[in-house]
C-alpha positions in Angstrom: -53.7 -15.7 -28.8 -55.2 -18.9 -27.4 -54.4 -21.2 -24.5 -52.7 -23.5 -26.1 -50.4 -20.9 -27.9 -49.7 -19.1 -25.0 -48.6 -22.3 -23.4 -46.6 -23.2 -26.4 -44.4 -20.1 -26.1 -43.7 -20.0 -22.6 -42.6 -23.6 -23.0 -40.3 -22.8 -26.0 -38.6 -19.5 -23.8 -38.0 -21.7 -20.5 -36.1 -24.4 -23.2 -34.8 -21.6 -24.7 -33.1 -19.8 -21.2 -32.2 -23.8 -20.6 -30.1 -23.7 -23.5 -28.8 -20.7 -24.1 -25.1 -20.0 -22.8 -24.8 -19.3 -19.4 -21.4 -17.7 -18.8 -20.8 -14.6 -19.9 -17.7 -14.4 -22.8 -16.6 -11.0 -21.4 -17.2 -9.7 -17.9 -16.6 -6.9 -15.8 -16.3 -5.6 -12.5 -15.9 -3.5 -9.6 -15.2 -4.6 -6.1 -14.3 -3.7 -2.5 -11.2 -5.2 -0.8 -10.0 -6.2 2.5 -6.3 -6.1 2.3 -4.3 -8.3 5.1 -1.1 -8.5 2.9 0.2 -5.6 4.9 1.8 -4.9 8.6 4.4 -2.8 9.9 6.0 -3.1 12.8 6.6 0.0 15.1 9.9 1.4 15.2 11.8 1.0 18.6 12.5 4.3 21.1 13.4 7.0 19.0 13.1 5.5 15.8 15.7 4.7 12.7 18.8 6.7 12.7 19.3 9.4 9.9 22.7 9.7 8.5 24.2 13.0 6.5 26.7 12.8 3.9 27.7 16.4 4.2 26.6 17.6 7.6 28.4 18.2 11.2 26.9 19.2 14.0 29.1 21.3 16.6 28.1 21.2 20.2 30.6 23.9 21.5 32.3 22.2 23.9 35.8 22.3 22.3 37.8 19.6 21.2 35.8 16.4 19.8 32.7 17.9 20.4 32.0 18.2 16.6 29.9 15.2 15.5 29.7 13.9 12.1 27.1 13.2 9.9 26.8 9.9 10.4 26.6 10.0 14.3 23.9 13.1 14.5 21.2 12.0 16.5 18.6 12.3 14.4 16.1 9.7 13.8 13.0 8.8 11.8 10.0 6.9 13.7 6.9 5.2 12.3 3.7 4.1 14.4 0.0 2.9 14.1 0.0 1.8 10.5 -3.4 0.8 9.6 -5.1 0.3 6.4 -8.1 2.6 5.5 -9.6 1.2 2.4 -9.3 -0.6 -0.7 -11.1 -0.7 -4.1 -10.7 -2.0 -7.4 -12.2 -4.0 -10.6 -11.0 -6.2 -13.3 -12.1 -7.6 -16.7 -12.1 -11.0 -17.8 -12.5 -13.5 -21.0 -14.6 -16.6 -20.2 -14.9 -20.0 -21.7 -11.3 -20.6 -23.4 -10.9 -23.7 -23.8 -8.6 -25.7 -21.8 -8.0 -22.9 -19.0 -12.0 -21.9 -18.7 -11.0 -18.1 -19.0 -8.5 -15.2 -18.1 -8.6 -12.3 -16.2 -6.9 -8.6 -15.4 -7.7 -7.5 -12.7 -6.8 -3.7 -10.5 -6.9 -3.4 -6.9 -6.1 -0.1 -4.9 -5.1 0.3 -1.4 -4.6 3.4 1.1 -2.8 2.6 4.2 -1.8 5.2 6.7 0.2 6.1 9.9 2.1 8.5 12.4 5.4 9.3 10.8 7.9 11.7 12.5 11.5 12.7 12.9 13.3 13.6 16.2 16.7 16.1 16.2 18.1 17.3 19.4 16.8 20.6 20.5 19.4 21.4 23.0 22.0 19.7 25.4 20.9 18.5 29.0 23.8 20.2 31.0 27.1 21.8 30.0 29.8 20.3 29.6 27.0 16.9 28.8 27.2 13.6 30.9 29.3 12.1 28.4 32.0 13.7 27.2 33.6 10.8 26.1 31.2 10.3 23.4 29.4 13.6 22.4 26.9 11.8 20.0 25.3 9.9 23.3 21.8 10.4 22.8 21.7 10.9 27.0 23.7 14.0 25.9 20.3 15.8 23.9 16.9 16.7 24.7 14.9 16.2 21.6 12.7 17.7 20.4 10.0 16.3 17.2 8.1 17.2 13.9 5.3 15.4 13.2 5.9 14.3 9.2 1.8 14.0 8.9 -0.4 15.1 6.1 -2.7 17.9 8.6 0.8 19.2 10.0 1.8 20.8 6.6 -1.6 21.2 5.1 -1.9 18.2 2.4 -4.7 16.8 1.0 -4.2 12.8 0.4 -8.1 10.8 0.0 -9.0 12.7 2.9 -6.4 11.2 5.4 -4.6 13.1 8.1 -1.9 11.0 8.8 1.5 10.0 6.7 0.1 7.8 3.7 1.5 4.9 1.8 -0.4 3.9 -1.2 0.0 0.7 -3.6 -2.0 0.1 -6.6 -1.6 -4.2 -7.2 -2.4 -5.1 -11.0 -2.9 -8.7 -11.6 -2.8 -11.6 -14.2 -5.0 -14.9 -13.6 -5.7 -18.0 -15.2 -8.9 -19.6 -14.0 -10.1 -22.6 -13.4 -13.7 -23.8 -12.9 -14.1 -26.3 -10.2 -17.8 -26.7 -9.7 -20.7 -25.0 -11.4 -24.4 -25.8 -11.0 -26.7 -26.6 -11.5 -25.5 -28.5 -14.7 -27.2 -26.6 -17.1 -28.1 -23.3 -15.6 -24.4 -22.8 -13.9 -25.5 -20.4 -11.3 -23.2 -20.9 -8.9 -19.3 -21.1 -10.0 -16.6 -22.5 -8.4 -13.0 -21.8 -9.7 -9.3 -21.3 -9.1 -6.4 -20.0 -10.7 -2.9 -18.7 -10.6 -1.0 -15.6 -11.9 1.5 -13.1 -11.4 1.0 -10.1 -9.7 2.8 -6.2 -9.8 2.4 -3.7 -7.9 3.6 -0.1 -7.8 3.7 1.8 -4.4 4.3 5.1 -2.8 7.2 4.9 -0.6 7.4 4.5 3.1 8.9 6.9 5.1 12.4 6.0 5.9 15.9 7.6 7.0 17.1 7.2 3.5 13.6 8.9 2.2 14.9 12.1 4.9 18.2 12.0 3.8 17.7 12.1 -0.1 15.3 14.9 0.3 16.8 17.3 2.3 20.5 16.1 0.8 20.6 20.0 -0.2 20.2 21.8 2.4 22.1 19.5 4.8 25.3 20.8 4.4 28.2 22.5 6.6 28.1 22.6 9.4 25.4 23.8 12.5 24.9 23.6 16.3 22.5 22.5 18.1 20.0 25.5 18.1 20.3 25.6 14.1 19.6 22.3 13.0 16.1 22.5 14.2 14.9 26.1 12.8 17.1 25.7 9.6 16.9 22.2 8.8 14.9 19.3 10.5 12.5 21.7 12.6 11.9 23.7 9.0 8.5 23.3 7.9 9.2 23.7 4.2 11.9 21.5 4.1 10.2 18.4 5.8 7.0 19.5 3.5 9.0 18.2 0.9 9.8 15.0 2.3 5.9 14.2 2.6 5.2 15.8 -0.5 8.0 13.1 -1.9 5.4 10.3 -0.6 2.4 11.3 -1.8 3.9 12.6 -5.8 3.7 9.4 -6.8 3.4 4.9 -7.4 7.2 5.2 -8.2 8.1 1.8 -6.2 8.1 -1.3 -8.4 7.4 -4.8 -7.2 7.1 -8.6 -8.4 5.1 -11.5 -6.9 2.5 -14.4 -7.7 -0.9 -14.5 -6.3 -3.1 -18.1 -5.4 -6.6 -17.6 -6.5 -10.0 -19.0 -5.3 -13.4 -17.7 -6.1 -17.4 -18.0 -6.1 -19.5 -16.0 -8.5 -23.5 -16.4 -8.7 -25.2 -15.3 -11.8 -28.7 -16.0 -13.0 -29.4 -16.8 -16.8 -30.4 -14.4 -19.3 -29.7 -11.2 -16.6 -26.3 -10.0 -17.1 -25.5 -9.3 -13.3 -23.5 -11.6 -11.0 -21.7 -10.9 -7.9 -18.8 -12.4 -6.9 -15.8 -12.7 -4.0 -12.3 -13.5 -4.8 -10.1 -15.0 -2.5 -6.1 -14.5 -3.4 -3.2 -15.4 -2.0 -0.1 -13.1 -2.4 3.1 -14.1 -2.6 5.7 -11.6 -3.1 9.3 -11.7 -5.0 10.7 -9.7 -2.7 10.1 -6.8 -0.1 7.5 -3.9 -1.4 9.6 -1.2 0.0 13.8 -1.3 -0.4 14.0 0.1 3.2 10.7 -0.8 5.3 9.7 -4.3 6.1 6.0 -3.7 5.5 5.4 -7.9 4.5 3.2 -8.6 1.6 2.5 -12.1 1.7 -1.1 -13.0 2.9 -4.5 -12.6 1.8 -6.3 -10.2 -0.2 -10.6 -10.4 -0.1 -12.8 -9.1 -3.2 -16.6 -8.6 -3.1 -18.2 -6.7 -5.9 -20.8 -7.2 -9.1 -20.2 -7.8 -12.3 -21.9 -7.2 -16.0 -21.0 -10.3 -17.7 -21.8 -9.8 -21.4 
């Protein structure tokens, strides 16, 4: 091949790679998030109070000293929530015309923190300083069960704590808002908009206790029973946790923001990209725990872009 020939071809490849398309019709990737959508609040002293449909609890002090489900002192507390990682991917159509492309897109988060439930283990003096209303939590010592993945054994992405999980699926339509250089379109700009479900273990909550142990809480005990026979009982609060971690069984709605930035070089079918989104839920991601979900998720991942 001579000089001229080889300078020919080299020529006709570099106005070939100039002309060639440089966004990829389908892509796909994987990604790792940071997740600030979330935050919980402790609870405050003792936690949220349990209630029992079909429980009494009998102190033994005579007259009026039988307490009713609804007053037993038991309560459900929830600390140090913190998120411990967050993963995902998506798949996306580009160069539609009019709305540049579409995208799907799967994000999965694993959040955890101390959950336990304290139940009077005994009373502080007999007859109890208030006689005038048994259920006075200055009546009790309490005593506590720590509602934790290592307290009972289970295995949950390697966490010890109590979990909550939410796997966020999500809809886009993008946007491109700057791409250069002109021809080559190495870097890209672009927004979009979409909606936005998400399905999510749920927290633990009094009404989580109480459906799960709705069973076995029945007649009626004293204070020395409820513990080793009911809220102290390993197997039975095993099943409460066990009820977190079965399953994404809690449905939600929203609409997410989206900005992005992906840089891909011609002809190689790699990029990498970060997504920006803003969530904006329809409404709270657990029915009885305020755990937020407006904010802002943050994607950073590679991509094949075919």
């Amino acid at each position: 091949m001579t000089r001229h020939s080889k300078h020919f071809l080299c020529a006709a490849a570099f106005v070939l790679a100039m002309n060639m398309p440089s966004a990829a019709l389908i892509g796909i990737g994987v990604h790792y998030g940071l997740d600030y959508t979330l935050g919980m609040k402790n609870t405050v002293g003792l936690g949220d109070q349990v209630t029992f449909d079909s429980l009494k609890l009998d102190l033994g002090q005579g007259a009026g000293s039988v307490i009713s489900g609804a007053e037993i002192p038991a309560y459900v507390s929830r600390t140090n929530f913190k998120s411990d990682f967050a993963f995902g991917g998506k798949i996306y159509i580009d160069v539609i015309p009019f709305i540049d492309a579409v995208e799907v897109s799967a994000d999965f988060g694993v959040w955890d923190y101390v959950g336990q439930i304290y139940y009077p283990s005994g009373l502080k003096s007999t007859p109890p300083p208030n006689t005038q209303n048994y259920a006075d939590t200055a009546n009790f010592n309490f005593t506590s069960e720590k509602l934790t993945l290592n307290n009972f054994g289970l295995g949950y992405f390697g966490l010890d704590n109590t979990p909550y999980a939410k796997l966020q699926l999500d809809a886009t339509i993008r946007k491109y808002i700057v791409r250069f250089p002109k021809m080559l379109k190495v870097v890209n700009i672009y927004g979009g908009a979409g909606f936005t479900v998400n399905f999510a273990t749920p927290m633990l909550s009094n009404n989580l206790v109480q459906d799960v142990i709705n069973e076995d809480a029945q007649g009626t005990k004293t204070v020395s029973t409820l513990g080793t026979s009911l809220l102290g009982n390993s197997d039975i609060m095993k099943g409460v946790v066990n009820k977190i971690i079965e399953g994404l069984t809690q449905p939600s709605y929203g609409a997410h923001i989206d900005l992005g930035l992906m840089v891909k070089i011609p002809v190689v079918p790699l990029g990498v990209y970060v997504d920006g989104k803003f969530m904006i839920p329809f409404g709270q991601l657990d029915k009885y725990v305020n755990i937020g979900g407006m904010g802002v998720l943050v994607n950073a991942g590679v991509a094949l872009a075919f």
